[in-house]
GUPA-52266 format. One record per residue (C-alpha): residue number from 1; x, y, z. Coordinates in steps of 0.02 Angstrom, whole numbers, padded with zeros to 5 digits. Layout:
// GUPA-52266
+-----+--------+--------+--------+
:   n :     c1 :     c2 :     c3 :
+-----+--------+--------+--------+
: NUM :      X :      Y :      Z :
...
+-----+--------+--------+--------+
This chain:
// GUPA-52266
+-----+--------+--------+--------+
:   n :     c1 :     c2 :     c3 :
+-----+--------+--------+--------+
:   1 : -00282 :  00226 : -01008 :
:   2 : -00447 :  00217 : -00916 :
:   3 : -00533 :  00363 : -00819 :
:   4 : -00611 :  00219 : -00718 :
:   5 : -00583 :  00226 : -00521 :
:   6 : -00471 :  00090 : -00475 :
:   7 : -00558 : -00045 : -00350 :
:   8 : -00544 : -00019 : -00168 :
:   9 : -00484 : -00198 : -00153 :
:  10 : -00355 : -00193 : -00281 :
:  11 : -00284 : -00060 : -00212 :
:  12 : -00265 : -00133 : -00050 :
:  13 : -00214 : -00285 : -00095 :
:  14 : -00057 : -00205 : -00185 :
:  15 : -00030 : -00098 : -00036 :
:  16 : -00057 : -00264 :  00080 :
:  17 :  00069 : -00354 : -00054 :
:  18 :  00219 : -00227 : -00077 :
:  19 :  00228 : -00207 :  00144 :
:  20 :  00244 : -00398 :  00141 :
:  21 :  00392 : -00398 : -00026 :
:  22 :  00489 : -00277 :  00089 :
:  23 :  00482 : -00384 :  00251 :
:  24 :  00353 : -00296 :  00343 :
:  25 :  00212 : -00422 :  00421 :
:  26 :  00051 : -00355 :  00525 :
:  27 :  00100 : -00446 :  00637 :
:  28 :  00261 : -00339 :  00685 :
:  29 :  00174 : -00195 :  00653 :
:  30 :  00030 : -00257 :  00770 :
:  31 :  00174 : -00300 :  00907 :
:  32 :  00219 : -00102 :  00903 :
:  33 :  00054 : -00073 :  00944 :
:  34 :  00018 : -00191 :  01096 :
:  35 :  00192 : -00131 :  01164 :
:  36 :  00097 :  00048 :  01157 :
:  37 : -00056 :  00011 :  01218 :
:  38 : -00054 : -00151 :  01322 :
:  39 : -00002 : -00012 :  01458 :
:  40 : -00202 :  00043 :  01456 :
:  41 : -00287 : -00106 :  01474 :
:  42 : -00258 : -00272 :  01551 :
:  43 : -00371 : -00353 :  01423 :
:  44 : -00288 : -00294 :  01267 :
:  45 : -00233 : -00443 :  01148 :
:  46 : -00105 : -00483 :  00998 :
:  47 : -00271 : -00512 :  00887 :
:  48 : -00353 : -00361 :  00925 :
:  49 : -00186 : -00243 :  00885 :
:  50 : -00173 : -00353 :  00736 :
:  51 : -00375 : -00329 :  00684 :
:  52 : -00341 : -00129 :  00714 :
:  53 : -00199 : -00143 :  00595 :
:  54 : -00289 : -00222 :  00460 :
:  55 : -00433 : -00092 :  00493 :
:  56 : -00304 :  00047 :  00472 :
:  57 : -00239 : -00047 :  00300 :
:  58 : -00422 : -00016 :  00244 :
:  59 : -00426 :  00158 :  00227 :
:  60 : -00369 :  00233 :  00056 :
:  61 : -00255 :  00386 :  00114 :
:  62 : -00141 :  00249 :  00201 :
:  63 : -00147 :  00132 :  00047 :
:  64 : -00111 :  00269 : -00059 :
:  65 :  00038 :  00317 :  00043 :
:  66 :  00124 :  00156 :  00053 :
:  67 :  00106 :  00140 : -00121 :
:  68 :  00171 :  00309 : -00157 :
:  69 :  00308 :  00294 : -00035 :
:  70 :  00383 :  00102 : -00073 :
:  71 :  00389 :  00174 : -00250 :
:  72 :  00493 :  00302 : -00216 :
:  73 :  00592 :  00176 : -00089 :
:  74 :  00601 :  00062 : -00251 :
:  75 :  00642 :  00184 : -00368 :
:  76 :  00800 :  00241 : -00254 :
:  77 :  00877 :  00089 : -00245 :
:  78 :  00881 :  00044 : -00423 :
:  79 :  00960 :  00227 : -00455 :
:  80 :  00811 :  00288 : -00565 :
:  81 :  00773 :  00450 : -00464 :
:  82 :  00864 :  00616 : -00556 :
:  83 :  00988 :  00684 : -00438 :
:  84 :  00987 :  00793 : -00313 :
:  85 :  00857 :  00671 : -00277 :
:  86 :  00929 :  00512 : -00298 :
:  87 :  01057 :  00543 : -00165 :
:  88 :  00943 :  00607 : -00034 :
:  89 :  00814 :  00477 : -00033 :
:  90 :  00956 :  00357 : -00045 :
:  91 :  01053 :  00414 :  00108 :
:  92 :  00887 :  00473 :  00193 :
:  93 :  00977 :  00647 :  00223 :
:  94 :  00925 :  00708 :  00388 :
:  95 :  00822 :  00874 :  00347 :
:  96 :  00736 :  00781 :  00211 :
:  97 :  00576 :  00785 :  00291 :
:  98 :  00455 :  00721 :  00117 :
:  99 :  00439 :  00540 :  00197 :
: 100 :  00369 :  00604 :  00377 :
: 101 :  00267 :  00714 :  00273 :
: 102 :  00185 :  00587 :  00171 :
: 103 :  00146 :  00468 :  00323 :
: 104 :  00097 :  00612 :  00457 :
: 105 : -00029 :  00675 :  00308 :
: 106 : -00108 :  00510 :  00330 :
: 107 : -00112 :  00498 :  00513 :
: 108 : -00230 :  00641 :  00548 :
: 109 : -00397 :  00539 :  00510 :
: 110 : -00340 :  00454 :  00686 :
: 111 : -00335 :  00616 :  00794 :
: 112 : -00216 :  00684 :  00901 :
: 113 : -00167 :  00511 :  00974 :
: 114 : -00118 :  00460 :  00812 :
: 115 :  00005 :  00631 :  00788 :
: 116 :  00084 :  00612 :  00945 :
: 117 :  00116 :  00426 :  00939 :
: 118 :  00177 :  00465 :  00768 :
: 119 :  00298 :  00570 :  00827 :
: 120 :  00351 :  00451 :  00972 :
: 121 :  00359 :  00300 :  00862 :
: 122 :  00455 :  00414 :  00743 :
: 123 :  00600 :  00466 :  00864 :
: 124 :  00597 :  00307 :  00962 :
: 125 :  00623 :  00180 :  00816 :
: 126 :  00530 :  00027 :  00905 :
: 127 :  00515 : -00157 :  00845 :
: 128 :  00517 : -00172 :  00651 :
: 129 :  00526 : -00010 :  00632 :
: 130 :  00718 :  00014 :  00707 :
: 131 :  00755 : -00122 :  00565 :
: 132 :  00711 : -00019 :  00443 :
: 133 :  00789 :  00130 :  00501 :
: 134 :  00950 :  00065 :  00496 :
: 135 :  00997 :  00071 :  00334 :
: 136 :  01045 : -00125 :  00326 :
: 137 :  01038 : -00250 :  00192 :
: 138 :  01040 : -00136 :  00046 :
: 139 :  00885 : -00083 :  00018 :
: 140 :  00792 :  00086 :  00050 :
: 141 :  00673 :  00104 :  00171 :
: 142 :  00665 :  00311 :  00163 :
: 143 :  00490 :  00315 :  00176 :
: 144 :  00443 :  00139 :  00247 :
: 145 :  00489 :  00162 :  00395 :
: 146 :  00404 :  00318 :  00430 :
: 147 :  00246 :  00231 :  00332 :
: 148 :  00264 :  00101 :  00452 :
: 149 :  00280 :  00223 :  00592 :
: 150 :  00091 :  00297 :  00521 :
: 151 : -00006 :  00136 :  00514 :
: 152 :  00053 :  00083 :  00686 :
: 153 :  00029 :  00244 :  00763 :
: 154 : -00167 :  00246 :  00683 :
: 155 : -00198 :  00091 :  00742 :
: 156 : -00141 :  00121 :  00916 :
: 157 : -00263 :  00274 :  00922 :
: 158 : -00392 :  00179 :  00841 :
: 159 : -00383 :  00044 :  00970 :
: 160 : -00375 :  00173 :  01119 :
: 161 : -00537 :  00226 :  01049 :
: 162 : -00620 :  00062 :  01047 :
: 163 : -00544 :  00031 :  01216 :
: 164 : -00630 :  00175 :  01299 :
: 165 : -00781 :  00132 :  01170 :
: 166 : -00782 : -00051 :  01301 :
: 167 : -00739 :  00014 :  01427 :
: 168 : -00907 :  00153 :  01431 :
: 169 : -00997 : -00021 :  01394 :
: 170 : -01054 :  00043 :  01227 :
: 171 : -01159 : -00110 :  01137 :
: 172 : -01086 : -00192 :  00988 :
: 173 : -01192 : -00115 :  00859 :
: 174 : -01132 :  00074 :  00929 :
: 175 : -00941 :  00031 :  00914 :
: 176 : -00961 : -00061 :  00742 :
: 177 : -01062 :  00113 :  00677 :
: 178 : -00892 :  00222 :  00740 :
: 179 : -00792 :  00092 :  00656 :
: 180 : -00864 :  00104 :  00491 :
: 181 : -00874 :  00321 :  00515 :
: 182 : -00697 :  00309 :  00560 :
: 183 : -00663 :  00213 :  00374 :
: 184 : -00732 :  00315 :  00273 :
: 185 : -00666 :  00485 :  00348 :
+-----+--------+--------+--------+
């Protein structure tokens, strides 16, 4: 084993790759996030929820939590978690509350828009992420759906930002700068 850092890119390639093996596109995670914001702004496109999504899929504390979390997703449904375990991330037992820890953990880089969406998106189930919640074509989506719940709920707050970052007729430069901040926090 190497002490060497692992890439940036590899790492977000494999998070990019393992959302797309278990049937979650940017797209549909870009659709939750134009039914949340398209509300606050008459200009708001498909494109730009799906370029704030891909930002979000840049940052490491999100990569590192899908990976962490599909694992365990994984792991359940071939039966190779010890028991009690096993059977809770299995059935995702209601006061099993690991998977909305993992994916509100990652959320606060995105501010208090991000929580509360979080928790919105969380309760509400929308788009893709009802689909995962229910529990339907055998596989486990424990923490998925909650990761899910994360991205699209730091993306919404990211593009709220960069709405208000328009609307205050910052120049280009200014909102690329809070962009890259934003990254690397």
């Amino acid at each position: 084993m190497s002490n060497q850092p692992i890439k940036s890119h590899v790492v977000e390639k494999a998070a990019r790759e393992l959302l797309k093996e278990r049937g979650v596109s940017i797209e549909e995670i870009a659709d939750i996030v134009y039914e949340m914001q398209s509300k606050y702004s008459e200009t708001l496109t498909r494109e730009d929820c799906i370029e704030s999504v891909d930002a979000v899929l840049e940052k490491r504390e999100i990569q590192h939590a899908v990976l962490v979390g599909i694992e365990l997703d994984k792991l359940a449904e071939k039966n190779e978690l010890s028991e009690p375990l096993q059977s809770i991330v299995e059935s995702d037992e209601g006061l099993f509350g690991v998977d909305e820890t993992i994916a509100i953990g990652s959320v606060f880089g995105y501010g208090s828009i991000a929580v509360t969406t979080f928790g919105y998106l969380d309760k509400e189930k929308i788009g893709i992420i009802k689909k995962l919640d229910s529990k339907s074509g055998g596989q486990v989506h424990t923490f998925l759906d909650d990761l899910v719940c994360s991205i699209a709920a730091n993306a919404s707050s990211r593009l709220a930002h960069r709405i208000r970052d328009r609307e205050e007729h910052l120049d280009q430069k200014e909102i690329e700068h809070r962009d890259q901040e934003e990254r690397m926090a």
